[in-house]
Each structure stands twice: as C-alpha cells, then as structure tokens.
C-alpha positions in Angstrom: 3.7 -17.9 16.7 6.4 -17.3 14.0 9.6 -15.8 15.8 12.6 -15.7 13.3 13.7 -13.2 11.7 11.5 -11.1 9.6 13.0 -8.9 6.3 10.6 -6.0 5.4 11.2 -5.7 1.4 9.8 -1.7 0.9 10.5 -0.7 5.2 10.6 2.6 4.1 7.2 3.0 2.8 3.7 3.9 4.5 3.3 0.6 5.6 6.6 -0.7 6.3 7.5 1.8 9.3 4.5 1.0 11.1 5.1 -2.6 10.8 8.3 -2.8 12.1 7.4 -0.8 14.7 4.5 -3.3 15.9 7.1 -6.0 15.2 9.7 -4.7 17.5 7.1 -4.2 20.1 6.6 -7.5 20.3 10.2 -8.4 20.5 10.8 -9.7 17.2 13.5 -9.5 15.2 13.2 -7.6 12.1 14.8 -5.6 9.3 14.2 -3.4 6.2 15.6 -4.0 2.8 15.8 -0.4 1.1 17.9 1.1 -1.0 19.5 2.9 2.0 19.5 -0.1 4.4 22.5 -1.9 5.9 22.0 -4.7 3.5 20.3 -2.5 0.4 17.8 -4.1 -2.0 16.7 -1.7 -4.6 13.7 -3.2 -7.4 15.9 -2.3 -10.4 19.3 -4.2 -9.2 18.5 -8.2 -8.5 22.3 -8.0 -7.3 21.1 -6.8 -3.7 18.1 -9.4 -3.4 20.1 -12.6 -2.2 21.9 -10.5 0.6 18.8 -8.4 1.7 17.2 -12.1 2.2 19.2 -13.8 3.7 19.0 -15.0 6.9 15.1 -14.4 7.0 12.3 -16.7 7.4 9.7 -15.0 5.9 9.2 -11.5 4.4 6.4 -8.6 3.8 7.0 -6.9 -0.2 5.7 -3.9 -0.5 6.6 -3.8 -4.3 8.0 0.0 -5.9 6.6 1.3 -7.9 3.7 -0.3 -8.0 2.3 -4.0 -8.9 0.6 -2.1 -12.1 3.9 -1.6 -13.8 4.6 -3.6 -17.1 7.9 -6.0 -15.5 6.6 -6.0 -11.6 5.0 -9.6 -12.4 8.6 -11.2 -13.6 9.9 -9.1 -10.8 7.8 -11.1 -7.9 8.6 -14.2 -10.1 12.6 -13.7 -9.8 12.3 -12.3 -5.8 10.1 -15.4 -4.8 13.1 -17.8 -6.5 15.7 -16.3 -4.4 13.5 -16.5 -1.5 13.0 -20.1 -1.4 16.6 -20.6 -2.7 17.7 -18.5 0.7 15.0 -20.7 2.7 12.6 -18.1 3.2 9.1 -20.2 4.2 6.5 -17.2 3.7 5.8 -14.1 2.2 3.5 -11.5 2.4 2.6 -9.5 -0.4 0.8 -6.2 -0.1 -1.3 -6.0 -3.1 -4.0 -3.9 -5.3 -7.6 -4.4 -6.0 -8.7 -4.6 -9.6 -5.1 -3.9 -10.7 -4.5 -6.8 -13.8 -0.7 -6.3 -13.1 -1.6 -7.3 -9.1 -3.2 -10.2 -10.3 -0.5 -11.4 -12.3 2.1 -11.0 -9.5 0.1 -12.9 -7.3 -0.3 -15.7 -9.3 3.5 -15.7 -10.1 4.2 -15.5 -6.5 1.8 -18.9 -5.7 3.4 -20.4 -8.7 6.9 -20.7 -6.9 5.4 -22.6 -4.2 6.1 -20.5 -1.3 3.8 -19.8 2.0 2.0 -16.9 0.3 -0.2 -14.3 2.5 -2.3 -12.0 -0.1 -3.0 -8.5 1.5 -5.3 -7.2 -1.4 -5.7 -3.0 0.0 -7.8 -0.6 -1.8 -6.3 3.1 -1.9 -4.8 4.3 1.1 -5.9 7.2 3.4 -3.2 8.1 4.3 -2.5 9.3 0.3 -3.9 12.6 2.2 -1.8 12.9 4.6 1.6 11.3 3.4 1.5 11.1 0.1 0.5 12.6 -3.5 -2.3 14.5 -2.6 -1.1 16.3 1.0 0.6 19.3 -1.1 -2.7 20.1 -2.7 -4.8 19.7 0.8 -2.5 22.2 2.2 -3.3 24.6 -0.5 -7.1 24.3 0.2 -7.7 22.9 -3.7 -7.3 18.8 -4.5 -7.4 18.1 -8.5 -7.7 15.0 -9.5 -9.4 12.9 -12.8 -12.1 11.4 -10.6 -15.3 11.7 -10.8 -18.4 10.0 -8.7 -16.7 6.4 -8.2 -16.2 5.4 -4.8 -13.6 3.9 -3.2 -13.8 2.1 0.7 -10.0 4.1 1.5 -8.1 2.1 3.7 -6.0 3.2 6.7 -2.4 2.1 6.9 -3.1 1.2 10.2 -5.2 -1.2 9.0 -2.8 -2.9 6.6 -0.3 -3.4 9.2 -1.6 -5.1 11.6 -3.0 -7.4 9.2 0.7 -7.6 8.1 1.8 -8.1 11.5 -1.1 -10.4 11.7 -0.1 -12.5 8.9 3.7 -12.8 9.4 2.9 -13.9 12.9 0.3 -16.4 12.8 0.5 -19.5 10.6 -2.8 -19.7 10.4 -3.0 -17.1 7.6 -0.2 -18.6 5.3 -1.8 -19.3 1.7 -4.6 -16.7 2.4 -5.9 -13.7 0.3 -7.5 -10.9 2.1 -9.2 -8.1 0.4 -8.5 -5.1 2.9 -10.8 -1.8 2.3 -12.7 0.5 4.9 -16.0 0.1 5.9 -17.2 2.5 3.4 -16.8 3.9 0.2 -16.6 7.7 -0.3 -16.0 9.8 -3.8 -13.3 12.1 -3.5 -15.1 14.9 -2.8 -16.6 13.5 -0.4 -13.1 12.2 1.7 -11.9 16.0 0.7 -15.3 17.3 2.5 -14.6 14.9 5.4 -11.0 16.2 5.6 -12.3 20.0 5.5 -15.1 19.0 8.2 -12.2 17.8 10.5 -9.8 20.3 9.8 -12.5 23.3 10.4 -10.4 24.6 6.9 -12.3 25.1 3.4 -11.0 22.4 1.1 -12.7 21.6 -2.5 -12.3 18.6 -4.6 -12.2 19.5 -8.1 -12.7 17.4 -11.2 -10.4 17.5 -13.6 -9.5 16.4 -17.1 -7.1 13.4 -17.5 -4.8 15.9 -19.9 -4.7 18.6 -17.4 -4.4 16.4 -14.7 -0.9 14.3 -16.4 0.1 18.1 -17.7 -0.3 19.4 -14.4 2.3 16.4 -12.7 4.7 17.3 -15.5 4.7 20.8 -15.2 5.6 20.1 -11.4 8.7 18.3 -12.7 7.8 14.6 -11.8 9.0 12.1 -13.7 7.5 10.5 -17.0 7.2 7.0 -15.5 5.6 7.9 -12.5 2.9 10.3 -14.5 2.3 7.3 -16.8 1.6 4.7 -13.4 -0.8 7.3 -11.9 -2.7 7.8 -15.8 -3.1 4.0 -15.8 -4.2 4.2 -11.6 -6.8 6.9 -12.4 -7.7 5.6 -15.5 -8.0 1.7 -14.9 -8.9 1.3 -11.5 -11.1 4.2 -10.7 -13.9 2.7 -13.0 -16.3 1.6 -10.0 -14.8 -1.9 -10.3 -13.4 -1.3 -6.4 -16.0 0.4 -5.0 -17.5 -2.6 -3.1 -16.4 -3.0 0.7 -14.8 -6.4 2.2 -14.7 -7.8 4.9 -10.9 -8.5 5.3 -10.0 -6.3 8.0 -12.9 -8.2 10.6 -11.7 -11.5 8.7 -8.0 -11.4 9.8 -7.8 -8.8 13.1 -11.4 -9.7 14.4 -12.8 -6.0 14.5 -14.1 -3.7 12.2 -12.1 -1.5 9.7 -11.2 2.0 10.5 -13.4 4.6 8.8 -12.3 6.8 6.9 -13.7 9.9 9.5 -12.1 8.4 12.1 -8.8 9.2 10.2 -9.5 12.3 9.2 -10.1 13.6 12.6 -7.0 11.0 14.0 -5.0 13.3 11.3 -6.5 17.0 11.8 -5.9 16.2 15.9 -2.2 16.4 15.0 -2.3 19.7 13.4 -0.8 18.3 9.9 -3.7 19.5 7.9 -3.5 23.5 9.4 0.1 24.1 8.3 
C-alpha cells in the first residue's frame, strides 16, 4: 500500500474534500494544492506548480476548468514534466467521457512516462446538490439545453473512493477506468427523482441553446465559463455517454451508487427544502 505523501492538485473541489478526508482516515499524509493553500498552485501561474509538488509521491489532478478547454492538454503536458522532475512516481487524473480535449490530456499525461491512473467520470450528481444546477432546484424550475439523452450520473462518492483506491494500491497504476452509475436517466427524469425524494414539485424544462447561454450571462457569469458549458451541452450531451460501465465494480468491487439513492441520501439532509 502506497504511504508517502499524497498532493491533491484541485482539494478544493467536489472530489477533492472527500478524498482527503478518506485519506486522513487512514492515516495518510496528504495535502491540497489550491490557490488558497499553504503552498498555492493556481492552473493559470506554472510558478506555483514546482512548490505545490514537491515533496509528494504521487498526486490526484482534478484539472480547472475543465479538460474541455482549448490549452488544458499542454497544461497536463507541462504539470506531468514537473512531476517527474520533483520525483513524483504516479498520478491520478480525474477525467471526462467523450470529451476530445480529455482524450488529449490523457494521452499527453501517458506520454511523459509517469504511473498514470485514468478515472474517466461521466457527469456528476452531485451538479444538483453542489453545483450549477442547485440554485434552480431550489426555485422548483431546472432549464437546461437537454433534451432525451441519457446520462449514467455519477456520485462523488463514487469517484473518490476509486481515487482513494487508485492512489493506494499499486495495482491500479497505468489503468483507465470509466466511472458512471448504474443507470442512465434524462434530466427530467434525475429532476423527477429529485422532486420524488424531496416530496417538492420540481420540473425540468427544455430549453434553447440561446436562451440557455443568454440566461448564464444575464446572471453575470463570466464569458469563458458560458462558452465551456455551450461546448459541455452541446458536444457531449449527444447520446455518445449514455452507455453504463462497469468501472466502479472494476476498481472498488461493488456496484455503483444509483442515482435514487442520492437523491434521497441528499433530500434526508434537508438541502433540497430550503
């Protein structure tokens, strides 16, 4: 079992927290390289990558703000230099299904010859609960450009303990794992699950790409970000994800949490009913 010190590149993030915690359960010795950690590493300043590395035997990237973006590839490609430069022997890279820009940081990642774990995760649940689409859950109404495609949502959970998995057991090193529940829902149909849980009425309501990116700028987010989730929506949402995998059983030896079972996990804590 791999017991040196473990640097969490994104420990801020929806996966990141729950790894560390699992890692410092087990008495491990971790940190988190963020902007606002003791050793900062921010995506957009390769000054603050050799420090935030150093020291560390291995490393999960949770890459910001998202492997889609045009200069994320070279990004992985400059990180995984200073890695093995610092002496860094593995790292795990959470990753995107069906995302071209995922692909080619993968394969930049493998090309520097580094213990490479591939965590490949479909969308996350927990996008409900803690991230882009919680606001609009709360208000009973979530818009989005999405129509019948499914998608097997996958619970943060999930990711890390195949993280935790994968930076603890050797046997995993030079692996890619494709990480998605154990079935695939629409949106309305997650949003209908949610509502069912909740006891609340919630729709899910179809909306134009347009009205959709007008909508996020009209809210005051910025351009870059409204231009990532066009190229989300519009790329990977095509019914290119919608098969399930068998990554979760493959790596943690039990079945993948379903998405109802997080929806009711979530509505027990009273999150939803604010």
């Amino acid at each position: 079992m791999q017991t040196s010190e473990i640097v969490l590149v994104g420990g801020s993030g929806k996966t990141g927290g729950r790894i560390i915690k699992r890692l410092e359960e087990r008495g491990l010795t971790v940190r988190a390289a963020s902007r606002s950690s003791a050793r900062p590493f921010d995506w957009e300043d390769r000054s603050t990558w050799r420090g935030a590395l150093e020291g560390a035997s291995s490393a999960y990237v949770a890459f910001q703000p998202d492997l889609a973006v045009a200069w994320a590839a070279e990004s992985i490609e400059a990180l995984a230099k200073i890695a093995v430069e610092c002496g860094l022997e593995h790292i795990v890279l959470l990753s995107g299904r069906g995302e071209e820009g995922a692909q080619r940081s993968e394969a930049a990642l493998k090309a520097s010859g580094i213990n490479t774990t591939i965590l490949r995760a479909s969308w996350f649940c927990q996008n409900f609960s803690e991230g882009a689409f919680l606001e609009q859950i709360l208000s009973g109404r979530l818009q989005l450009p999405a129509g019948e495609v499914s998608e097997p949502f996958i619970d943060a959970d999930d990711i890390a303990d195949a993280a935790v998995a994968a930076l603890t057991h050797p046997s995993h090193r030079n692996k890619t794992y494709e990480l998605t529940g154990p079935r695939a829902l629409t949106f309305r149909q997650a949003v209908a699950e949610i509502a069912q849980a909740t006891g609340r009425p919630i729709e899910y309501e179809q909306v134009s790409m347009a009205d959709f990116t007008g909508g996020l700028a009209d809210a005051g987010l910025p351009q870059g970000l409204i231009d990532l989730l066009e190229e989300l929506f519009g790329q990977v949402l095509d019914g290119r994800n919608a098969s399930t995998m068998g990554g979760v059983a493959e790596i943690l030896g039990r079945p993948a949490t379903d998405f109802s079972q997080y929806a009711r996990r979530t509505a027990a804590t009273g999150l939803w009913s604010a």
